[in-house]
Each structure stands twice: as C-alpha cells, then as structure tokens.
C-alpha positions, 0 to 999 in steps of 0.5 A, spaced: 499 612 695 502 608 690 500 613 686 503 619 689 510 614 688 510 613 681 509 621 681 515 621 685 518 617 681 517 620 676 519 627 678 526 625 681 528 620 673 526 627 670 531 630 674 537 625 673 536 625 666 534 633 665 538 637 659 542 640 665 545 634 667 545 632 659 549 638 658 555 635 662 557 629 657 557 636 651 561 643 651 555 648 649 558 654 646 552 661 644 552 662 636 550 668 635 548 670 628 543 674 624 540 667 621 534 671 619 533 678 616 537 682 611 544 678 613 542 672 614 545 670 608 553 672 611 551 671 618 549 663 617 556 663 612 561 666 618 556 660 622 558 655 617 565 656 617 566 655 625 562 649 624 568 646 620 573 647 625 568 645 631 567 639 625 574 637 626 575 637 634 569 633 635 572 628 631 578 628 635 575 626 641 572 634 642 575 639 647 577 634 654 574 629 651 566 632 650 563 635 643 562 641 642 555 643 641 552 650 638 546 653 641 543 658 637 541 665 637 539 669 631 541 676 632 536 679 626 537 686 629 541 690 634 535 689 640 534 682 638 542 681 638 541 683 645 534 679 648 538 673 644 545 674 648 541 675 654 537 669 652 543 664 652 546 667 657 541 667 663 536 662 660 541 657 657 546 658 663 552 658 657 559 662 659 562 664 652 558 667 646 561 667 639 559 671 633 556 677 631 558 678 623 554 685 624 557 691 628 551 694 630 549 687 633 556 685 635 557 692 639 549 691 642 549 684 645 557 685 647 554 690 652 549 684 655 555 679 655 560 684 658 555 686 664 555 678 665 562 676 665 561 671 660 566 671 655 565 675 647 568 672 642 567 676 636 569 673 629 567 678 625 565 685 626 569 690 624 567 697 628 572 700 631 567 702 637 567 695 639 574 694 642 575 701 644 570 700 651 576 698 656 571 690 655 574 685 659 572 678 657 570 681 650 576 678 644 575 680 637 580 675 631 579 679 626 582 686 624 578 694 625 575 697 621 580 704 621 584 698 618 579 698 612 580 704 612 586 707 611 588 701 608 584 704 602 587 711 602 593 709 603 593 704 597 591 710 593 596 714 595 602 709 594 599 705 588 593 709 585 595 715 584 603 713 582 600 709 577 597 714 574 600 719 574 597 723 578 600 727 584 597 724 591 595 732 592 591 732 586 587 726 586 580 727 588 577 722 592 569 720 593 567 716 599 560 713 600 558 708 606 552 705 608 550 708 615 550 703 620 557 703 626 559 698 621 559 702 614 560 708 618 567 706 622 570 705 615 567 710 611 569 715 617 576 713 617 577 713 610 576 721 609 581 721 615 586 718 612 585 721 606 585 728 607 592 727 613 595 724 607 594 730 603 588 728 598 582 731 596 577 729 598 571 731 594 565 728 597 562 724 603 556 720 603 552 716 607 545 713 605 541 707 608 543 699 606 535 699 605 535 704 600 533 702 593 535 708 589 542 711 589 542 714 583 543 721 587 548 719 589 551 717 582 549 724 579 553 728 585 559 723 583 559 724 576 559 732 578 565 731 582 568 727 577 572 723 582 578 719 581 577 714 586 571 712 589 572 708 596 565 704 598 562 701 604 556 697 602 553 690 604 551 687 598 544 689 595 546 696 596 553 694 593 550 691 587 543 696 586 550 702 586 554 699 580 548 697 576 546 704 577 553 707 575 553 703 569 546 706 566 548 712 568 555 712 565 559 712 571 566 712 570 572 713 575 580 710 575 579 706 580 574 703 585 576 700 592 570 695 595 572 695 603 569 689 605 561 685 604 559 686 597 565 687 593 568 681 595 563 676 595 562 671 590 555 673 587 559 679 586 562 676 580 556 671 579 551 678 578 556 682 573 561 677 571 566 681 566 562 687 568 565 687 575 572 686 573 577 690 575 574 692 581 577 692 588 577 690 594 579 690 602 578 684 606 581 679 610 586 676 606 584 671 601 588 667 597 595 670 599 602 668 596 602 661 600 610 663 602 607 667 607 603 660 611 607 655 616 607 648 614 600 647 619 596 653 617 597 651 609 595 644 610 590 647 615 588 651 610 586 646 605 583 641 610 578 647 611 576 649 604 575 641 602 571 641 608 566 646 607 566 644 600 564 638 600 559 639 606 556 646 603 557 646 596 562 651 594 569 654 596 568 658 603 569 665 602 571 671 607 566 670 612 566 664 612 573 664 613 573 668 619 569 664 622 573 658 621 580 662 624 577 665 630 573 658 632 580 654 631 584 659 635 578 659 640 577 651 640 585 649 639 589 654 643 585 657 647 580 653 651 584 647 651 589 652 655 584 654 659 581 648 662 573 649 662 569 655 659 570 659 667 570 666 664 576 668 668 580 662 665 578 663 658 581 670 659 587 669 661 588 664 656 587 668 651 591 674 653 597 669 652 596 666 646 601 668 641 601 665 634 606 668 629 605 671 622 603 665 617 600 661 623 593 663 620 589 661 615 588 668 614 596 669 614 597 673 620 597 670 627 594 673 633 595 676 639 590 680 643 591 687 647 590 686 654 586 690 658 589 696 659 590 697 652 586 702 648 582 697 644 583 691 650 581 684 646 583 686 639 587 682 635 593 687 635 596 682 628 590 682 624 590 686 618 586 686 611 589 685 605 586 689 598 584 684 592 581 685 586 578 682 581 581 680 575 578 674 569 572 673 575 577 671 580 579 675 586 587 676 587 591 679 592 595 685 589 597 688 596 600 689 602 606 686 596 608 679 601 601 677 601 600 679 594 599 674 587 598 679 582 598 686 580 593 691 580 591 693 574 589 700 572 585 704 571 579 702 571 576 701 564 570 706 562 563 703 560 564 704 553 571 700 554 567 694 556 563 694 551 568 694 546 573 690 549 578 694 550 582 694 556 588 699 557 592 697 562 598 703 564 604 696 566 
C-alpha cells in the first residue's frame, strides 16, 4: 500500500514539475534552420543574428515578463524542413515558427504551418512563389527575389550600359542560376526584366549548387562573349565559377552578384584583389547612415557590437536579416499582440507600420494583407547593389543609400595581373 502511495506521489510531482508546465515561466519560439548540410554555414548565421535581438529583450525582462527561449529545428532539406516544422508544431505544441534562409525549405515547411494556423515568420527566404499563395499567417521581412532581379537589370541598364558607352539595345546579357526555387526565381526575373528593357539577353543557364565542374558554362560564355553577366549562386558554386572564369580567361565589363556567394566575407577572404570590383545584391549593408532615424543607428551599433563580441567578427547580411526580422517580431509585433495566439499575431503584424530608415537595414516594414497578390510581404523592403572595392563592400545603388561610386568596367585577368585599372569617371 505504501508503495502503490509513493508511486502515486511520484506520478503526480512529475506532472506539477513537467516541461508543459516548465514552459509557462519561457516564451517558446520554433528556429527553423539548415544547421546541418550544404547551408548550414548561412542557416546558423541568420540563427546567430536573432539570438541578438532575443539576447537584447531578454535582458530587458523579455516579452511580459518571461524569456524568450528558441526550439530548434534543422531544416537540411525541403523534407526535412517539413517533418521539423510538423515536429515543433505538433510535438512541441509551439504557435509561431521563424526561419528559413532557404526558399525551397521555407516554401516546403510554409505549407505545414499554414495547414496548422501557426504563424510563419520568414526572415530570410527570398522566392517570389513563397508570398504569392494567398497564406495568411505567413509574414516575410525581407525583400522578393523578382527585386534581386530586376534590380540587376536595371542597374545595367541605367548605370552599366551608360557608362560604357554602350547603347542599352546593344549591350549583351548572360544570366547563370543555380536551380533551386531560389536561384531560379532571380535568375527567371533577371532575363525578363532584361529583355522588357530592350537588352539582349544572350544566354540563360541553369546548373545544380552541387556541381563541381562549371567550365561549360565559362566556355559557352566566352563564346557569347557578353557584356554583362548576372549570376545566382550559393557559395561553393559561386566560388568554383570565378576560379574557373579566372583559369579560363573569362573577361566581362561587368559582374553582378545577386545575393548568397558574392556578398559574403569569404568572398574576399578566398580571392582578395581577385574578387574586387565585382557586384552584388542584397539587403542593404553599410548604407549612407542619413538615411537611419536616431533608434535604428543606435540600434545598428548595439547589434554589431554584440555579435561581435559574442561570435567573433562583424555580422554580415544573413545574420542581419536575421536580427531585423526577430527585432520587428520581438518589439513591435508580439508585444502588441499579446500572446503567441496565432490570430492575434496576425492582426498585430498586419498594423505594423515602421517608416523608411526605421530599420537596421534602412527600410521600414509594412506587410501586405491578405487580399494582397503577395499576402504577408513586406511591401517596403528592398536590396540595394554593392560592390567590392579595397575588399570591403560598398553600396553604390539605388543613390540615397549609396556611399560610393560603381567603378567600371570590370578589369580583365591580365589588367589584374599587371595592376592596371582603368577606370571610366
């Protein structure tokens, strides 16, 4: 009899003290990324750039008055991404998801999420395709792919071809893409935009993240000998393409890097001189501080000081975007909401109205409403093009958020070698 007492005792203590209960003194949010596999090394930076801003509210006494705590879920690939986002949801009991990086897991694990009425916030995932399904508790702070996109065409056309000399008409266009939703969706929009604006768009190439050979790619280029080449890449492909264009003697008068690879540190790391002069899309970086209000400079700092001193060096883009879309998620909208109720995080989101400069990135924030053909966009989000000059990244355009000026056009590979740069003012 006493035993069958203890047991009892046992059983019901272990309720009282069971994580469910545990839970109610935390603030559980899903953290959706590829911590493992070919992304893990972006995943876990956009990761490390909402743990800062989590960081910050906790420290403030959290969100009324209980920490923030993230459940992770490793989204290796578009299955995976799915059974995770299922996993946190119905196994963990969690009410709001944040990720992805990836588009392809992003659009997978969406899907799962919308089917629960728990509410997606997507940080970083780019495809158009994600935002235009009508979702209604699925929120994206970052800017579409279409922008990268046409962004690249049409700085080509204003500026590039301009300062070449060349007329728009005449100036030849190669676009490569990796072919997943993500490099796809750019790549797509890229030729479109290009072609609506009269260019001539001479070659269109796909080819797999996981290739190790690209040198067909650089010998049908070469051929075609373009002008311009606008490139989608993740970063291993990114890399093995322009040391293939360099062994192969690749010249073009311009480059424009469209997120991923050609904005990343280790893309000066692994070519140094070599990768100078090349451009980039991406959210913005290091823009003209006038464009910042009074909090988001300071905010700004705060943030990079952070991760630096809790990671070791200065955060990039993804780790940026990571940052943005958990402070506008931790500070304007749950806090206005309430509680993690799916339907009052909606309609909190659905009011948020930060202005230009009310971000780290400089935009300010907006989402479209449900009836919207890209219901859960961020409607003022927008890249900026950098480009890579002395190994540091500068933004050269749209021109209010610019520090610099594009140089042009793109040295060959004998200029490098000899040091000569020239340069058209």
């Amino acid at each position: 009899m006493k035993k069958r007492s203890y047991i009892l005792f046992i059983l019901l203590f272990s309720l009282v003290v069971s994580p469910s209960t545990m839970a109610a003194d935390t603030v559980k949010i899903g953290a959706l990324f590829p911590f493992s596999g070919v992304l893990a090394l972006l995943g876990q930076e956009s990761y490390n750039g909402a743990t800062i801003a989590s960081d910050i509210v906790n420290e403030k006494g959290g969100l009324w008055g209980k920490k923030i705590e993230w459940v992770k879920g490793d989204a290796v690939d578009p299955k995976a991404a799915m059974a995770e986002c299922e996993r946190l949801i119905s196994v963990k009991g969690l009410k709001l998801i944040f990720g992805t990086y990836s588009s392809s897991r992003s659009y997978a694990a969406s899907e799962v999420s919308e089917r629960n009425k728990v509410i997606y916030w997507e940080q970083g995932a780019i495809a158009d395709d994600i935002t235009a399904r009508g979702f209604k508790y699925l929120f994206r702070t970052i800017a579409r792919a279409g922008d990268f996109g046409k962004m690249a065409a049409e700085f080509a056309h204003a500026t590039v071809a301009p300062k070449l000399g060349i007329d728009p008409k005449n100036l030849k266009i190669a676009i490569m893409f990796e072919d997943s939703l993500y490099g796809t969706s750019v790549g797509t929009m890229a030729g479109k935009r290009a072609k609506e604006l009269g260019m001539k768009v001479v070659a269109s190439e796909s080819y797999s993240a996981k290739t190790v050979d690209l040198s067909s790619v650089v010998m049908k280029f070469k051929a075609l000998k373009p002008d311009v080449i606008i490139a989608t890449s993740y970063l291993e492909d990114g890399l093995l393409f322009w040391r293939q264009a360099r062994d192969l003697d690749l010249n073009v008068k311009a480059f424009i890097g469209t997120g991923a690879c050609h904005g990343m540190p280790d893309w000066a790391k692994t070519f140094g001189k070599e990768g100078d002069y090349i451009f980039n899309i991406d959210p913005p970086i290091g823009i003209n501080p006038a464009v910042y209000n009074k909090d988001a400079k300071a905010r700004l700092k705060e943030f990079q000081d952070r991760f630096k001193a809790k990671f070791g060096h200065i955060p990039a883009t993804h780790a940026t975007a990571g940052f943005v879309a958990a402070w506008v998620l931790f500070t304007d909208v749950l806090p206005r909401a309430g509680s993690l109720d799916p339907e009052a995080v909606r309609q909190a989101a659905l009011k948020v109205d930060i202005p230009k400069g009310g971000t780290v990135f400089g935009f300010g924030v907006k989402f479209a409403p449900p009836d919207h053909p890209a219901a859960g966009q961020n409607l003022r989000a927008h890249p900026a093009l950098m480009q890579w000059q002395g190994q540091q990244m500068k933004v050269v355009y749209p021109q209010d958020f610019a520090v610099a000026k594009p140089l042009l056009p793109l040295p060959t590979w004998e200029q490098r070698a000899k040091g000569e740069y020239k340069f058209i003012d």
